[in-house]
C-alpha positions in Angstrom: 107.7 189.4 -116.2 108.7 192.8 -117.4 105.5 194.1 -117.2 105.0 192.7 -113.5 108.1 194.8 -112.4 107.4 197.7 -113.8 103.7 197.4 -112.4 105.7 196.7 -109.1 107.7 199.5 -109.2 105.5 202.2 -110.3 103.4 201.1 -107.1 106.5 201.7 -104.5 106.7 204.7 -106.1 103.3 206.1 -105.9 103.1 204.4 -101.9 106.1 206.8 -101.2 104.4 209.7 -102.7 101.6 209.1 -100.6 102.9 208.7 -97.4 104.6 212.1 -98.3 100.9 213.3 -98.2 100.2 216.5 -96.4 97.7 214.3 -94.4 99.6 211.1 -94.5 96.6 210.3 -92.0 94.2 210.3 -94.7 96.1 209.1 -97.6 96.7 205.6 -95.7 94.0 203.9 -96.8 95.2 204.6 -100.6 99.2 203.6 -100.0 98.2 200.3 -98.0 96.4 200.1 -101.8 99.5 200.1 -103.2 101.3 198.6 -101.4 98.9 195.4 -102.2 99.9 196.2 -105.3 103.4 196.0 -104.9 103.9 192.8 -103.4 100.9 191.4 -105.9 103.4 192.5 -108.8 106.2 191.4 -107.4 105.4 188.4 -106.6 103.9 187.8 -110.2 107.3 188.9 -111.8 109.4 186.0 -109.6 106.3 183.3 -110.2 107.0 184.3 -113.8 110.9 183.6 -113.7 109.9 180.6 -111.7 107.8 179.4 -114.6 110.6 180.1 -116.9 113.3 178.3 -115.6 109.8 175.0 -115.5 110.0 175.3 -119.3 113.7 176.1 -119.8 114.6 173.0 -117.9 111.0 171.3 -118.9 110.0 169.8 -115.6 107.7 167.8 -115.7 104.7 169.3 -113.8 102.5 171.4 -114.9 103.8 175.0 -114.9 101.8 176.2 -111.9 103.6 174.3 -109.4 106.4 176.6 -110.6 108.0 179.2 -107.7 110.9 179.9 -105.4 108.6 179.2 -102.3 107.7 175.7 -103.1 109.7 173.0 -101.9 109.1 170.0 -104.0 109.5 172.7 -107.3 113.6 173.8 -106.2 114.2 170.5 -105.4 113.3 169.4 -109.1 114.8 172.7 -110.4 117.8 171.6 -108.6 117.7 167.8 -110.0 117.8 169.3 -113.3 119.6 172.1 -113.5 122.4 171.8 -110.6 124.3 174.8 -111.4 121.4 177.2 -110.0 120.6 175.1 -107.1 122.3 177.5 -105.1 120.5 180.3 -106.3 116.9 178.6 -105.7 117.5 177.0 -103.0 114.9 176.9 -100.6 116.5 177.0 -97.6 119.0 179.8 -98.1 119.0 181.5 -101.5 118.2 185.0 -101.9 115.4 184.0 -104.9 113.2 181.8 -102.1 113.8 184.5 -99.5 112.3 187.1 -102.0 109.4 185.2 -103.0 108.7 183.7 -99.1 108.6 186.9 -97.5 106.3 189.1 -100.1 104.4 185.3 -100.5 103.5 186.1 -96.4 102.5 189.9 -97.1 101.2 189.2 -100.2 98.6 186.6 -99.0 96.5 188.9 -97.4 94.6 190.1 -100.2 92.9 186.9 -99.7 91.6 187.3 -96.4 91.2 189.9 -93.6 93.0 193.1 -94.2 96.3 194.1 -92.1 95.6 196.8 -89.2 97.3 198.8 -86.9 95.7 197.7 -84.1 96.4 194.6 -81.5 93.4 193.0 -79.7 95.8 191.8 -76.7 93.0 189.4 -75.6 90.9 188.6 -78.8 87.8 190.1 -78.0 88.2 194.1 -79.0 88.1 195.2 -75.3 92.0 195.6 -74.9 93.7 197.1 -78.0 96.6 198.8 -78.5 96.5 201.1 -81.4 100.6 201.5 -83.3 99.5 204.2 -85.4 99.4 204.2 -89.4 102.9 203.2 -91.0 102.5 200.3 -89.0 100.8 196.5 -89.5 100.3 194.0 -87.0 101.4 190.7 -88.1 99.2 187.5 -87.1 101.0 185.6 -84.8 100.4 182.7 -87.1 102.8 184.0 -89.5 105.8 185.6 -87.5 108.2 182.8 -87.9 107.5 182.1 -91.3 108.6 185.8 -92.3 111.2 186.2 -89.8 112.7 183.0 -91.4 112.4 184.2 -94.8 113.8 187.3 -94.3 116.7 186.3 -92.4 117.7 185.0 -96.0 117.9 188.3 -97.2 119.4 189.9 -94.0 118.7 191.0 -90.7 114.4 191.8 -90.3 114.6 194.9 -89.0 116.8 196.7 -91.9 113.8 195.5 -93.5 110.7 196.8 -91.7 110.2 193.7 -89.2 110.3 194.8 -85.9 108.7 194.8 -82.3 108.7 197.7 -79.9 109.2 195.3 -76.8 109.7 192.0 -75.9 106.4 189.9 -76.0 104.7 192.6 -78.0 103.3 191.8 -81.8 105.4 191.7 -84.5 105.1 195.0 -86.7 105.6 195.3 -90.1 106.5 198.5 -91.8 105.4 199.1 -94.9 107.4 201.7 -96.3 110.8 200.2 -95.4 109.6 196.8 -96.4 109.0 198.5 -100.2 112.0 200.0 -100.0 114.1 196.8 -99.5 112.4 194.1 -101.2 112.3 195.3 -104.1 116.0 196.1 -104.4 116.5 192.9 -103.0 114.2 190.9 -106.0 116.1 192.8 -108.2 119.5 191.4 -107.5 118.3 187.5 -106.9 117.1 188.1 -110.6 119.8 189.8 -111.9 122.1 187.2 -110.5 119.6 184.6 -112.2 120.6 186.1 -115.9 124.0 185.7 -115.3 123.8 182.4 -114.6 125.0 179.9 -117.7 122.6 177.3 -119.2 124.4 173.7 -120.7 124.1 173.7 -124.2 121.0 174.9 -124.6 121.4 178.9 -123.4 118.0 180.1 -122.7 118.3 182.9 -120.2 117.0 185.9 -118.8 118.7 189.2 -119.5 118.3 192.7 -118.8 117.5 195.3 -121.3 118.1 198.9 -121.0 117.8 201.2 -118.9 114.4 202.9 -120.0 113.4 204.2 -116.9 112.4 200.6 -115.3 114.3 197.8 -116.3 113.1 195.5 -118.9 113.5 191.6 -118.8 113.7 189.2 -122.1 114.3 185.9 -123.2 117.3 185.6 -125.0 117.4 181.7 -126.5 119.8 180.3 -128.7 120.8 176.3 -128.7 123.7 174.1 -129.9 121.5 171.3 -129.4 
Protein backbone atom coordinates (compact mmCIF):
# COMPACT_ATOMS: atom_id res chain seq x y z
CA UNK A 1 0.00 0.00 0.00
CA UNK A 2 2.91 2.27 0.64
CA UNK A 3 4.24 1.99 -2.55
CA UNK A 4 0.67 2.76 -4.21
CA UNK A 5 0.64 6.18 -2.28
CA UNK A 6 3.71 7.25 -2.87
CA UNK A 7 3.19 6.24 -6.73
CA UNK A 8 -0.04 8.42 -6.11
CA UNK A 9 1.49 11.17 -4.82
CA UNK A 10 4.50 11.66 -6.98
CA UNK A 11 1.79 11.78 -9.90
CA UNK A 12 -0.28 14.86 -8.24
CA UNK A 13 2.83 16.31 -8.12
CA UNK A 14 4.22 16.01 -11.44
CA UNK A 15 0.22 16.88 -12.98
CA UNK A 16 0.78 20.26 -10.96
CA UNK A 17 4.01 20.81 -12.47
CA UNK A 18 2.63 20.34 -15.75
CA UNK A 19 -0.17 22.40 -15.77
CA UNK A 20 2.35 25.11 -14.56
CA UNK A 21 3.82 24.46 -18.19
CA UNK A 22 4.67 27.55 -20.14
CA UNK A 23 2.28 25.96 -22.75
CA UNK A 24 -0.16 24.40 -20.36
CA UNK A 25 -1.90 23.95 -23.95
CA UNK A 26 0.47 21.44 -25.00
CA UNK A 27 1.46 19.78 -21.81
CA UNK A 28 -2.34 18.53 -21.40
CA UNK A 29 -2.12 15.53 -22.96
CA UNK A 30 0.90 14.44 -20.49
CA UNK A 31 -0.94 15.73 -17.03
CA UNK A 32 -4.38 13.95 -18.07
CA UNK A 33 -1.44 11.03 -18.10
CA UNK A 34 -0.97 11.52 -14.76
CA UNK A 35 -3.58 12.23 -13.54
CA UNK A 36 -4.72 8.40 -14.77
CA UNK A 37 -2.11 7.71 -12.73
CA UNK A 38 -3.13 9.23 -9.77
CA UNK A 39 -6.44 7.90 -9.32
CA UNK A 40 -4.93 4.32 -10.63
CA UNK A 41 -2.59 4.53 -7.51
CA UNK A 42 -4.81 5.69 -5.33
CA UNK A 43 -7.32 3.60 -5.78
CA UNK A 44 -4.71 0.53 -5.53
CA UNK A 45 -3.49 1.92 -2.08
CA UNK A 46 -7.38 1.86 -0.54
CA UNK A 47 -8.12 -1.71 -2.50
CA UNK A 48 -4.94 -2.66 -0.56
CA UNK A 49 -6.21 -1.50 2.98
CA UNK A 50 -9.46 -3.04 1.89
CA UNK A 51 -7.72 -6.35 1.37
CA UNK A 52 -6.14 -5.96 4.71
CA UNK A 53 -8.81 -5.47 6.98
CA UNK A 54 -10.32 -9.21 4.46
CA UNK A 55 -7.38 -11.00 6.06
CA UNK A 56 -7.23 -9.15 9.41
CA UNK A 57 -10.80 -9.97 10.09
CA UNK A 58 -10.58 -13.29 7.64
CA UNK A 59 -13.73 -12.95 5.65
CA UNK A 60 -14.53 -15.45 4.05
CA UNK A 61 -14.47 -14.53 0.36
CA UNK A 62 -11.84 -14.53 -1.59
CA UNK A 63 -9.64 -11.36 -1.17
CA UNK A 64 -10.75 -9.68 -4.44
CA UNK A 65 -14.09 -8.96 -3.46
CA UNK A 66 -12.24 -6.79 -0.88
CA UNK A 67 -13.01 -2.66 -1.18
CA UNK A 68 -14.74 0.33 0.32
CA UNK A 69 -17.06 0.55 -2.78
CA UNK A 70 -18.57 -2.81 -2.60
CA UNK A 71 -21.66 -3.26 -0.76
CA UNK A 72 -21.92 -6.91 0.13
CA UNK A 73 -17.81 -6.54 1.25
CA UNK A 74 -18.67 -3.43 4.29
CA UNK A 75 -21.59 -5.14 5.16
CA UNK A 76 -19.39 -8.31 6.00
CA UNK A 77 -16.52 -6.01 7.31
CA UNK A 78 -19.13 -4.57 9.45
CA UNK A 79 -20.55 -8.17 10.69
CA UNK A 80 -17.23 -8.84 11.74
CA UNK A 81 -15.51 -6.17 12.97
CA UNK A 82 -18.46 -3.69 14.27
CA UNK A 83 -16.15 -1.15 15.71
CA UNK A 84 -15.13 0.17 12.09
CA UNK A 85 -18.50 -0.12 10.61
CA UNK A 86 -18.64 3.46 10.83
CA UNK A 87 -15.62 4.07 9.23
CA UNK A 88 -16.53 1.72 6.06
CA UNK A 89 -19.62 2.28 5.85
CA UNK A 90 -20.97 2.44 2.49
CA UNK A 91 -23.38 4.86 2.76
CA UNK A 92 -21.72 7.63 4.63
CA UNK A 93 -18.04 7.00 5.59
CA UNK A 94 -15.35 8.94 4.40
CA UNK A 95 -13.31 5.45 3.35
CA UNK A 96 -16.40 4.47 0.67
CA UNK A 97 -16.57 8.12 -0.46
CA UNK A 98 -12.74 8.06 -1.20
CA UNK A 99 -12.79 4.90 -3.02
CA UNK A 100 -16.42 5.64 -4.89
CA UNK A 101 -15.46 8.81 -6.36
CA UNK A 102 -11.72 8.03 -7.81
CA UNK A 103 -13.56 4.22 -8.55
CA UNK A 104 -15.86 6.76 -11.20
CA UNK A 105 -12.72 8.71 -12.51
CA UNK A 106 -10.60 5.99 -12.25
CA UNK A 107 -12.70 3.63 -14.57
CA UNK A 108 -12.02 5.39 -17.55
CA UNK A 109 -8.77 3.89 -18.38
CA UNK A 110 -10.97 1.14 -19.39
CA UNK A 111 -12.84 2.64 -22.02
CA UNK A 112 -13.09 5.95 -23.98
CA UNK A 113 -10.86 8.72 -22.77
CA UNK A 114 -12.41 11.93 -20.90
CA UNK A 115 -12.63 15.14 -23.25
CA UNK A 116 -13.31 18.58 -23.11
CA UNK A 117 -15.74 18.69 -25.42
CA UNK A 118 -19.83 18.09 -25.27
CA UNK A 119 -21.62 16.73 -28.30
CA UNK A 120 -25.09 18.52 -27.20
CA UNK A 121 -26.99 16.18 -29.65
CA UNK A 122 -24.78 13.01 -30.06
CA UNK A 123 -23.81 13.24 -33.42
CA UNK A 124 -20.51 15.76 -33.50
CA UNK A 125 -22.43 18.61 -35.27
CA UNK A 126 -23.16 20.68 -32.06
CA UNK A 127 -20.28 20.74 -29.58
CA UNK A 128 -19.34 22.89 -27.10
CA UNK A 129 -15.64 22.97 -26.47
CA UNK A 130 -14.82 23.93 -22.17
CA UNK A 131 -11.26 24.25 -22.83
CA UNK A 132 -8.39 22.05 -21.29
CA UNK A 133 -8.45 21.89 -17.29
CA UNK A 134 -11.79 20.66 -17.91
CA UNK A 135 -13.61 16.92 -18.48
CA UNK A 136 -16.99 16.32 -19.42
CA UNK A 137 -18.50 13.73 -17.37
CA UNK A 138 -20.92 11.09 -19.10
CA UNK A 139 -24.17 11.67 -18.04
CA UNK A 140 -24.32 8.14 -17.06
CA UNK A 141 -22.11 8.72 -14.13
CA UNK A 142 -23.12 12.15 -12.65
CA UNK A 143 -25.15 10.97 -9.81
CA UNK A 144 -23.02 8.26 -8.87
CA UNK A 145 -20.03 10.91 -8.20
CA UNK A 146 -22.07 13.59 -7.05
CA UNK A 147 -23.35 11.00 -4.39
CA UNK A 148 -20.01 9.91 -3.49
CA UNK A 149 -18.57 13.04 -3.08
CA UNK A 150 -21.19 14.51 -1.05
CA UNK A 151 -19.57 12.02 1.60
CA UNK A 152 -16.56 13.83 1.55
CA UNK A 153 -18.12 17.40 1.27
CA UNK A 154 -19.63 19.64 -0.90
CA UNK A 155 -18.59 18.69 -5.05
CA UNK A 156 -17.55 21.75 -5.99
CA UNK A 157 -14.67 22.41 -3.23
CA UNK A 158 -13.77 19.37 -5.06
CA UNK A 159 -13.62 20.04 -8.75
CA UNK A 160 -17.39 18.95 -9.59
CA UNK A 161 -19.15 21.62 -11.12
CA UNK A 162 -21.44 22.89 -13.99
CA UNK A 163 -21.33 26.37 -15.54
CA UNK A 164 -25.20 26.54 -15.94
CA UNK A 165 -28.11 24.85 -15.12
CA UNK A 166 -28.79 21.88 -17.59
CA UNK A 167 -25.29 22.02 -18.83
CA UNK A 168 -22.80 18.78 -18.46
CA UNK A 169 -21.21 18.10 -15.46
CA UNK A 170 -17.39 19.19 -15.43
CA UNK A 171 -14.81 17.70 -13.68
CA UNK A 172 -11.63 19.52 -12.79
CA UNK A 173 -8.79 17.74 -12.64
CA UNK A 174 -6.39 19.74 -10.84
CA UNK A 175 -8.72 20.58 -7.86
CA UNK A 176 -9.96 17.03 -7.86
CA UNK A 177 -5.97 15.92 -7.22
CA UNK A 178 -5.73 18.36 -4.86
CA UNK A 179 -8.56 17.24 -2.59
CA UNK A 180 -8.72 13.58 -2.87
CA UNK A 181 -5.86 12.83 -2.00
CA UNK A 182 -5.77 14.79 1.20
CA UNK A 183 -9.02 13.38 1.75
CA UNK A 184 -7.69 9.40 1.30
CA UNK A 185 -5.17 10.32 3.53
CA UNK A 186 -7.26 11.16 6.57
CA UNK A 187 -10.02 8.12 6.02
CA UNK A 188 -6.70 5.95 6.32
CA UNK A 189 -5.16 7.67 8.91
CA UNK A 190 -8.30 7.52 10.96
CA UNK A 191 -8.37 3.65 9.94
CA UNK A 192 -4.83 3.10 11.97
CA UNK A 193 -6.20 4.51 14.83
CA UNK A 194 -8.81 2.39 15.08
CA UNK A 195 -8.40 -0.61 17.94
CA UNK A 196 -8.51 -4.29 16.88
CA UNK A 197 -10.14 -7.00 19.88
CA UNK A 198 -7.56 -9.06 21.02
CA UNK A 199 -5.83 -9.66 18.12
CA UNK A 200 -4.19 -5.91 17.24
CA UNK A 201 -3.29 -6.09 13.69
CA UNK A 202 -3.31 -2.58 12.35
CA UNK A 203 -2.14 -0.09 9.98
CA UNK A 204 0.16 2.59 11.19
CA UNK A 205 2.03 5.37 9.86
CA UNK A 206 5.77 5.57 9.63
CA UNK A 207 7.79 8.62 9.30
CA UNK A 208 7.81 11.27 7.74
CA UNK A 209 10.36 10.49 4.88
CA UNK A 210 9.13 12.73 2.42
CA UNK A 211 5.76 10.60 1.60
CA UNK A 212 4.32 8.75 4.20
CA UNK A 213 4.95 5.17 4.73
CA UNK A 214 2.21 2.54 5.78
CA UNK A 215 3.08 -0.87 7.76
CA UNK A 216 1.57 -3.66 9.44
CA UNK A 217 2.13 -3.58 12.86
CA UNK A 218 0.68 -7.23 14.38
CA UNK A 219 0.91 -8.44 17.62
CA UNK A 220 -1.93 -10.90 19.37
CA UNK A 221 -3.00 -12.02 22.82
CA UNK A 222 -4.91 -14.69 21.29
Amino acid sequence: METRLSRALRARDYFAVRIRSARPDDAWDEALFFFDTALLNLSGALDAAARFLHVTFSLSDDTRSAGFARKSWCASLGTAAPHLADLTDLTSSRLSGCARSVGVLRNYVHGEDFSQEHHEDGSGLMTVDYGKGALIVPKADVERLLDATRLLGDPETFGLERSSVGSPLLALPATFLMHIVPAALQALGELTTAPTYGCRSRLRWRGPTGYPTLVVSTSCDC
